[in-house]
C-alpha positions in Angstrom: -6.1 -14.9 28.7 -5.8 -16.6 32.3 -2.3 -18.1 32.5 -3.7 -22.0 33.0 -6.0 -21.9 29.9 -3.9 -22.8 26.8 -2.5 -20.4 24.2 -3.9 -20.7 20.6 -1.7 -22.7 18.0 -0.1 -20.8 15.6 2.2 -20.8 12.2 4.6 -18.3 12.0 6.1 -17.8 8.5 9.5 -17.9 8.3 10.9 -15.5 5.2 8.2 -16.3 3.3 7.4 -13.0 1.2 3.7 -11.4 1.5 2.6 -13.3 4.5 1.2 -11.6 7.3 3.0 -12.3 10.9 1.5 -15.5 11.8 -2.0 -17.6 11.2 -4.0 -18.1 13.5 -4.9 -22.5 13.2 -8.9 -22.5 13.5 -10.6 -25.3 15.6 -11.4 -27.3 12.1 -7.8 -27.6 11.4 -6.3 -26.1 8.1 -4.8 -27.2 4.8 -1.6 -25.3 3.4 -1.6 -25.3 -0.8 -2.0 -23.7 -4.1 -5.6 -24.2 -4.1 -7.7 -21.5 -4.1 -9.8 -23.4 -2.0 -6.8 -23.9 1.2 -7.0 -22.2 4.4 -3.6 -20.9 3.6 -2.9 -20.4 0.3 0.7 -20.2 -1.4 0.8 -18.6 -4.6 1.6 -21.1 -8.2 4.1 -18.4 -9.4 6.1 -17.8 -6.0 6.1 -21.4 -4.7 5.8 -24.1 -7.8 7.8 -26.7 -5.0 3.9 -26.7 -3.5 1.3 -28.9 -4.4 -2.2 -28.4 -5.1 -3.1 -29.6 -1.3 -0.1 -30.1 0.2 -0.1 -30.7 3.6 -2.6 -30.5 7.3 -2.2 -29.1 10.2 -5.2 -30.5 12.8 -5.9 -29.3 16.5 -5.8 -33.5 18.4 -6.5 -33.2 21.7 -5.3 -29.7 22.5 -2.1 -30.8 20.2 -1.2 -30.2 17.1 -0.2 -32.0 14.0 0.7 -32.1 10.6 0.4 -34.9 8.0 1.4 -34.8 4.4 -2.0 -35.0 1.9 0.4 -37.2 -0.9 2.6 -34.1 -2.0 4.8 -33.8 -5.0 8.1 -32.1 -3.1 6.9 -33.7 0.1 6.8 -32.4 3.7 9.6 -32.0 6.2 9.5 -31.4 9.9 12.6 -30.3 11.2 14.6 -30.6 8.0 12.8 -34.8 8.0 10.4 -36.0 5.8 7.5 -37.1 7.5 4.0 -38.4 6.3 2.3 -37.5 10.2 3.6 -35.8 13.0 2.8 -34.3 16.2 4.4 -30.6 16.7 6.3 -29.1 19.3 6.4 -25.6 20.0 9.5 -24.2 17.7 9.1 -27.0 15.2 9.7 -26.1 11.4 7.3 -27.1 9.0 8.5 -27.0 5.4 6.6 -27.7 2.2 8.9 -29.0 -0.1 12.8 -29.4 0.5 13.2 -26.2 -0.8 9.9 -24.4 0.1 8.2 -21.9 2.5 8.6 -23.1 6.1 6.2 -22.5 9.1 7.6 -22.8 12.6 4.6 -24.1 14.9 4.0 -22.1 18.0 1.8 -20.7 20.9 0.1 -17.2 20.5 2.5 -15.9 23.8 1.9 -12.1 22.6 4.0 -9.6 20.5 6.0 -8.7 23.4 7.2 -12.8 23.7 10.0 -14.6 21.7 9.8 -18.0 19.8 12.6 -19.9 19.3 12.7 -22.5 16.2 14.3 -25.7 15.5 17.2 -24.9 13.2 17.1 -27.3 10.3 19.5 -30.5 10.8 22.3 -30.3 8.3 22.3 -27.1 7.0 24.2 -24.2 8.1 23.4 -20.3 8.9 22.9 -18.4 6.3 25.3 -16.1 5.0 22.8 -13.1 3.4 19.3 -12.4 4.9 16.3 -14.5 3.9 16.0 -17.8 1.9 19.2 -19.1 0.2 19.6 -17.5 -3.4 18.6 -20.4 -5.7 15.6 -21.1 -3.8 14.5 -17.7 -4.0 15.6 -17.6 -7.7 13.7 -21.0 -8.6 10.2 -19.9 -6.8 10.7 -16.4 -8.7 10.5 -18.5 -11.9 8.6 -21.3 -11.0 11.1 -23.6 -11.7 11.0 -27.7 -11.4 12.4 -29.6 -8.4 15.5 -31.8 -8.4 14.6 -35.0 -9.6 12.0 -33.1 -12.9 15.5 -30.8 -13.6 17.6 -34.0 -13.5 15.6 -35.8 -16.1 15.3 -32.8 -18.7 18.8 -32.8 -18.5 18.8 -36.2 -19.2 17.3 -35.3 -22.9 19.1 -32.2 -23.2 22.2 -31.6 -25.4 25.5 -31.0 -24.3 25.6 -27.8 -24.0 22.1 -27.1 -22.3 23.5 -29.6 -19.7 26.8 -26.7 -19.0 24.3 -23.6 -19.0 22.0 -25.6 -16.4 24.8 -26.1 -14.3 25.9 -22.6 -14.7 22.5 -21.5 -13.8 23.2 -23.3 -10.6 26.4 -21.6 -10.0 25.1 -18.2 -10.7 22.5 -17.5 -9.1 24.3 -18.9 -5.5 26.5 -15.5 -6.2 23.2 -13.8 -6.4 22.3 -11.8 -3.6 18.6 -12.0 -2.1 16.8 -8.7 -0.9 17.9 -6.9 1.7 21.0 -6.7 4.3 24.0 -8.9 5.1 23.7 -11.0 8.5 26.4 -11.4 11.5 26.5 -14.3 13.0 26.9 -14.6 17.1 25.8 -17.8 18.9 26.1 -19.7 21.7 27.7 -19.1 25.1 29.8 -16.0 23.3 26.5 -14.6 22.6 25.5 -14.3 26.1 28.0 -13.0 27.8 28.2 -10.7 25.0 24.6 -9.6 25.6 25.3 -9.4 29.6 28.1 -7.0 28.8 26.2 -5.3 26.4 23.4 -4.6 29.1 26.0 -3.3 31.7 27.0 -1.2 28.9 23.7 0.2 28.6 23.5 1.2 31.9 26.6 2.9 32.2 25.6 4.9 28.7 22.2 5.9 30.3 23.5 7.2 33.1 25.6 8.8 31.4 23.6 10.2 28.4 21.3 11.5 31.7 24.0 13.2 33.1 24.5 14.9 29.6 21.0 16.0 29.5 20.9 17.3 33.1 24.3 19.1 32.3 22.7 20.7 29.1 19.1 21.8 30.9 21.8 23.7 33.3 23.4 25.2 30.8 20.0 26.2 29.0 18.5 27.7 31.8 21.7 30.0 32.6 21.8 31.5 28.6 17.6 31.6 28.8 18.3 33.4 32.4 20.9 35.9 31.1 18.9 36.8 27.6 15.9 37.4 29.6 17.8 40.1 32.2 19.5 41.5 29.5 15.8 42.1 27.9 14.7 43.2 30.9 17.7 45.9 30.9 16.7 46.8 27.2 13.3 47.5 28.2 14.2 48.9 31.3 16.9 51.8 29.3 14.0 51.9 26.3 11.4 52.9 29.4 13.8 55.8 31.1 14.8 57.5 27.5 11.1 57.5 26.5 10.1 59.1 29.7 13.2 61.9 29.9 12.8 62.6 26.7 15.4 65.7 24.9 14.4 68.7 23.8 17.2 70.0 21.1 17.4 68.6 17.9 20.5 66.8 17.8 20.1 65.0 21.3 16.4 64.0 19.8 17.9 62.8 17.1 20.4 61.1 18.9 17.7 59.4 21.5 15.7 58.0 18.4 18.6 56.3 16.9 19.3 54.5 20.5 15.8 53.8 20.7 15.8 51.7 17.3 19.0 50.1 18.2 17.7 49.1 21.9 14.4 48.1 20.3 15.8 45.9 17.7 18.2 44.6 20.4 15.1 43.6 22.2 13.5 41.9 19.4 16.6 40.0 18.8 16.5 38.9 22.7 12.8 38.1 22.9 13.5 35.6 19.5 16.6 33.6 21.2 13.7 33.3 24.1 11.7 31.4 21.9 13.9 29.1 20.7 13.8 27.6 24.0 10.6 26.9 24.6 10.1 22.9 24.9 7.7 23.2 21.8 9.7 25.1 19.6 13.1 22.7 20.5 11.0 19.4 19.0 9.6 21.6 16.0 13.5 22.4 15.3 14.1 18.9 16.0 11.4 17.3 13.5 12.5 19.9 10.9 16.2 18.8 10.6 15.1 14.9 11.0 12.5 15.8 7.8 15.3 17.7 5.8 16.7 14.3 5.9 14.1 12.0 5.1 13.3 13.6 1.8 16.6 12.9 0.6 16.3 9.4 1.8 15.8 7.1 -1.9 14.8 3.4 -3.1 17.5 2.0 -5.0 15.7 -1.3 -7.3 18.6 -3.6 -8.8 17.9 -6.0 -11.9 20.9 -7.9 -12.1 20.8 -9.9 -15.8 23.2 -12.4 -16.8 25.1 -12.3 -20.3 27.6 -15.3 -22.0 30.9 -14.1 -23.0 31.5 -16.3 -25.6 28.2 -15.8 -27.1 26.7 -12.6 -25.9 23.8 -14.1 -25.1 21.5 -14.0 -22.4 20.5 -16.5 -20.1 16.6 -17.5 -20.4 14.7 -20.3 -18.7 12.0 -22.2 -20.9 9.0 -24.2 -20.1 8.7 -27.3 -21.9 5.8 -28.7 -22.8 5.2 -31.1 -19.2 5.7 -28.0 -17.3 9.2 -28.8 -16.4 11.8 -25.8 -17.0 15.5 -25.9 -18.2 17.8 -22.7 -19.1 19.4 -21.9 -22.3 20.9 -19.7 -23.9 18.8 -19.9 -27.1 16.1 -16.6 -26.2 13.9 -19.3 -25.1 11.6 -18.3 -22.8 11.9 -15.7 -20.4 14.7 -13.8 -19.3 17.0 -15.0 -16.2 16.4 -11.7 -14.3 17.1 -11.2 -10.1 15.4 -8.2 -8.4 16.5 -6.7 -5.3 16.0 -3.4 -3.4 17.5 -1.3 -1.0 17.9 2.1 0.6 20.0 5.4 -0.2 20.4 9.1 0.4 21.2 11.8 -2.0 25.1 13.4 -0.5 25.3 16.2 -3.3 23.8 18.6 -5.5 25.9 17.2 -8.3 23.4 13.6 -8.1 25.8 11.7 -6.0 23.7 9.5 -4.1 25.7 6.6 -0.9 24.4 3.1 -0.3 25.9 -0.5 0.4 28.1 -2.5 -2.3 25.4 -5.5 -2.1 22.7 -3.2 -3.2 24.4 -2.1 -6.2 26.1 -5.0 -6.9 24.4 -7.9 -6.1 26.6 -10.6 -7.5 28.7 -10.7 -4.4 30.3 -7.2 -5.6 31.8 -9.6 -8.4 31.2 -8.5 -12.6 31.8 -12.0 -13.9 31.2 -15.2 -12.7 32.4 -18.4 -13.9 30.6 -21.8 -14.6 31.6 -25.6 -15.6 32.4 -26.5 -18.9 34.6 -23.0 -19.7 31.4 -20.8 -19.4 31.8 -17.3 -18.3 29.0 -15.1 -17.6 28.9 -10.7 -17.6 27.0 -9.7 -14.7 25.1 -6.5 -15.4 22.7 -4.7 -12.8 20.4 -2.3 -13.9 20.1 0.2 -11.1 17.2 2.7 -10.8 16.6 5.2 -7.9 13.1 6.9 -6.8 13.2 9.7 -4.0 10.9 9.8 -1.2 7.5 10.9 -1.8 7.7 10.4 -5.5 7.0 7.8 -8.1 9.8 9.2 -10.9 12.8 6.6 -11.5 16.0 8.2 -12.2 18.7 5.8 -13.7 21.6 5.4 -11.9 25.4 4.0 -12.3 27.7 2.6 -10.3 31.1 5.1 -9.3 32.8 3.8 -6.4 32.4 0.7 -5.1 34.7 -1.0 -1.7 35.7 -4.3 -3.0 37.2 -5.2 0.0 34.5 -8.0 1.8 35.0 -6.3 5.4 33.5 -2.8 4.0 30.1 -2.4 2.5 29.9 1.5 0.5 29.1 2.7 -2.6 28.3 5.8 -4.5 26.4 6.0 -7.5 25.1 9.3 -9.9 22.2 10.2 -10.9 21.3 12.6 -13.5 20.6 16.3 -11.0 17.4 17.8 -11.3 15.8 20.7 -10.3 14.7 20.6 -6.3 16.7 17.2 -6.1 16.5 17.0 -2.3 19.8 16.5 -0.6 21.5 15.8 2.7 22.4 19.4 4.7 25.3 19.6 6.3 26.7 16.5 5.5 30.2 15.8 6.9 32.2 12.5 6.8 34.4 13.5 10.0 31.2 13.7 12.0 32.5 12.7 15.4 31.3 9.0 16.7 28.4 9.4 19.3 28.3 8.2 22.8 26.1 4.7 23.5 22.7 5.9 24.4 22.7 8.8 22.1 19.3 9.0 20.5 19.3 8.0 16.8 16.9 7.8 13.7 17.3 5.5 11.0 15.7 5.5 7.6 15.2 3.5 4.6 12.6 1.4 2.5 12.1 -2.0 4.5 11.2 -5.3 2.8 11.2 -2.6 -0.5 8.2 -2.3 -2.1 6.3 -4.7 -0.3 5.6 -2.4 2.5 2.3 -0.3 1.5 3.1 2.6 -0.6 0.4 5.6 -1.9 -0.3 4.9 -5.2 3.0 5.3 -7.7 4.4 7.2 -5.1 7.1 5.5 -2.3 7.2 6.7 1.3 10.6 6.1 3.1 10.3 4.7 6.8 11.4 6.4 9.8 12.7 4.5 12.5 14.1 6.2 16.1 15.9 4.3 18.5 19.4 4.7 20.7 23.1 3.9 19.9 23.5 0.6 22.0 27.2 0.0 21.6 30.0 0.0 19.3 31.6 -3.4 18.3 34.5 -3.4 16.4 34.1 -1.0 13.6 30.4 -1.0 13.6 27.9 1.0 15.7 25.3 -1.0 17.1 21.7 0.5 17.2 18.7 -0.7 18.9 16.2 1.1 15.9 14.6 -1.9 13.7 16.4 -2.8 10.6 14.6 -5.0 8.2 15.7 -6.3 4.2 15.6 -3.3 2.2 17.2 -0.9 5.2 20.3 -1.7 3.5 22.1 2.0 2.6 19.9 4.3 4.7 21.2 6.7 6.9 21.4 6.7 10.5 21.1 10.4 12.5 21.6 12.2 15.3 18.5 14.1 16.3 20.0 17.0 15.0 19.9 15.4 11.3 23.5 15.1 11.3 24.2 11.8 9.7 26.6 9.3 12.1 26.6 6.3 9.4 25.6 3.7 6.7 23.1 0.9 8.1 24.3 -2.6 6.8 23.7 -5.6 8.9 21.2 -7.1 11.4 21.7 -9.2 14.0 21.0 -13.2 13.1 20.4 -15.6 16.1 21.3 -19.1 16.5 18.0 -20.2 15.5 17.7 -18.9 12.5 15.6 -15.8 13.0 16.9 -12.0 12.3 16.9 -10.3 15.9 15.8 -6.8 14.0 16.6 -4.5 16.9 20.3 -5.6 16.7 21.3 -3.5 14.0 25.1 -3.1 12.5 26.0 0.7 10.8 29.3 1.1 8.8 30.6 4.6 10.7 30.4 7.9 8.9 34.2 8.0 8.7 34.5 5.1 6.8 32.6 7.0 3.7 35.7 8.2 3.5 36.3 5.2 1.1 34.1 6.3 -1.7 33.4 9.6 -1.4 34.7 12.4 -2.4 34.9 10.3 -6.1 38.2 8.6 -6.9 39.5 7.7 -2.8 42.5 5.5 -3.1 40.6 2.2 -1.4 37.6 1.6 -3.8 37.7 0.0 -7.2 35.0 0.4 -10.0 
């Protein structure tokens, strides 16, 4: 497109689950809703905050704008409310004050970044995606703030507590995926113009690595092939001096097989330094550990203590929902996913302490009125390539905040796929070392074959280390969360863990954070001194 014609308007979604990049506004405008019938349409079951027609977006003179079509949950630009408004690019369009949001925005190409108004008077968030209880209510389809403050209203006493605690809950909850670091700001600059420096000083010096290593290549390939040449050269003169008593026959034959298995041995070190047969060597060890590489699916449920009962959510009969602890309608249940990889032929599998344990790593939580609540996550673990679920249970777990490791067990099978050569005093590589990274990102809702699920394989470099963390440039999306990072060797150099979030709210994916291999030292081998069950 020439660069004085206009870009195409565009939405981008912002964390809102199943929605494709960004949509495209057509020349007729388009109308965001439930309705079957909307150009963009939000499903009833994810996002009950959205009306049946919410909102429009309309093309005005080249601009665009958005006016509110008499919502329920009403429309926010900005973190506002606004019945009409014109949009500027990086405006955030929000259905609802808990709903999906949009950020408004020329097509500039997938090689361009967007920046979007960060919403007035909240702050970062603290775990990747949409804050907990919002994710939680649009799971359920639960009622807005003023419909749940009236059913409590009518509700008894104790209703009123478990509500509450519902609240309080679910905000320990953790939403799919990976923990965020926050940098903003002028720190976050100069830390990204030292970063680059950085960068350069590793290439060069990853290049003088590789030039160093070609020499060193071509002096073993040049010594194996003269000392073939010698073999065949020796292998030539006794076959054409021959002996003619028996023992010296005897003797020359016995050379012979020696010199000519010698030779074969020469002529196979050759080969392994052909170009071709380096990357099939390469893709082989990277492969060995993909198929140990595993989806780890969470269901965290939450039991009273007093009552041993379980926390439910019931529709009453105006729609509106309010939880109790009665068996009343459905189950209070919080899904999340994450990545693993299989350590040791005994079913010990490594991963993050927010996979496993959601709940902030906590296995009670406390709500008003004296109520206590067991948390209890379900964890179940399907390799690579496979669609069989193995159940799993927690062994070690950090509990310190500042580390993120786990190990879990599952029952060992028979060709259970497992990590080779796996070493926890792997030494730390140098910054523009070339890495792989592999998991399940965004879980499940990445296309899978059938019943089976396909790990991701990600290759990047080591930008930097920061602190205790390694800093790749490989993308890391929710659901990365407890994959491994490699070497191109397949030796594993650590645990991914966080992404990168930016002062606009958006997850920078090729800034990614990965816990060192050293530090597994925590949980693994079973029963370390620093973890805690």
């Amino acid at each position: 497109m020439p660069d004085d014609e206009p870009r195409p308007w565009i939405l981008r979604p912002i964390n809102v689950p199943g929605m494709v990049p960004f949509l495209a506004i057509p020349a007729e405008g388009a109308v965001l809703g439930r309705d079957p019938a909307c150009t963009i349409v939000l499903e009833k079951t994810q996002f009950p905050q959205v009306s049946s027609q919410h909102a429009r977006v309309s093309l005005v003179d080249g601009a665009l704008e958005v006016a509110d079509l008499g919502s329920k949950n009403g429309t926010y630009v900005n973190g506002r409310k606004i019945s009409e408004r014109r949009l500027a690019a990086g405006d955030v369009v929000q259905l609802g004050e808990h709903g999906p949001r949009f950020a408004a925005g020329r097509d500039a190409g997938l090689d361009d970044t967007m920046d979007v108004a960060p919403l007035r008077g909240r702050q970062p968030l603290g775990v990747m995606g949409e804050s907990t209880i919002t994710n939680l209510r649009s799971a359920l389809g639960a009622a807005d703030q003023q419909d749940v403050e009236e059913a409590v209203e009518r509700s008894s006493r104790r209703t009123i507590g478990v509500a509450v605690a519902l609240s309080t809950v679910v905000l320990g909850a953790a939403a799919l995926g990976l923990y965020e670091l926050r940098e903003s700001g002028q720190a976050e600059a100069d830390a990204l113009r030292k970063l680059n420096g950085q960068l350069r000083e590793g290439l060069a010096e990853a290049r003088a690595g590789i030039d160093e290593q070609r020499s060193r290549f071509e002096e073993q390939r040049t010594a194996i092939l003269s000392e073939r040449d010698a073999l065949a050269t020796r292998i030539a003169a006794i076959e054409t001096d021959g002996g003619t008593s028996g023992d010296l026959e005897d003797r020359i034959e016995e050379e012979l097989a020696t010199l000519r298995g010698n030779l074969d041995a020469a002529n196979r070190r050759l080969e392994l330094f052909d170009p071709v047969n380096l990357e099939k060597e390469r893709l082989r060890e990277v492969a060995s550990v993909h198929s140990a590489v595993v989806l780890i699916e969470a269901t965290t449920r939450f039991r009273d203590i007093a009552s041993r009962r379980r926390l439910h959510v019931a529709r009453l009969d105006d729609g509106r929902e309010i939880a109790n602890l009665e068996f009343e309608g459905k189950l209070v249940e919080q899904e999340s996913s994450g990545s693993g990889f299989c350590i040791s032929k005994d079913g010990y599998i490594l991963t993050n302490a927010h996979v496993v344990m959601p709940a902030e790593r906590r296995s009670q939580v406390d709500g008003p009125g004296g109520l206590k609540f067991d948390v209890e996550t379900e964890l179940q673990v399907v390799f690579t390539g496979t669609p069989t679920r193995h159940a799993a249970r927690v062994i070690e777990v950090t509990l310190d905040a500042a580390e993120d490791l786990a190990l879990i067990r599952i029952e060992p099978f028979d060709g259970m796929p497992v990590i080779p050569r796996f070493d926890v005093d792997q030494k730390r590589p140098a910054p523009g070392t070339e890495v792989y990274l592999f998991g399940f990102p965004l879980g499940k809702l990445v296309l899978q074959e059938g019943e089976r699920v396909v790990a991701s394989t990600f290759k990047g470099i080591l930008s930097r280390e920061v602190g205790e963390y390694l800093q790749i440039d490989a993308s890391v999306h929710p659901g990365n969360s407890g994959g491994p990072v490699t070497d191109a060797h397949g030796r594993v150099l650590g645990v991914v863990s966080r992404v990168q979030n930016t002062p606009g709210g958006q997850l920078a994916n090729a800034i990614g954070y990965v816990i060192p291999i050293s530090h597994v030292k925590l949980v693994w081998p079973p029963g370390g001194k620093s973890s805690g069950n």
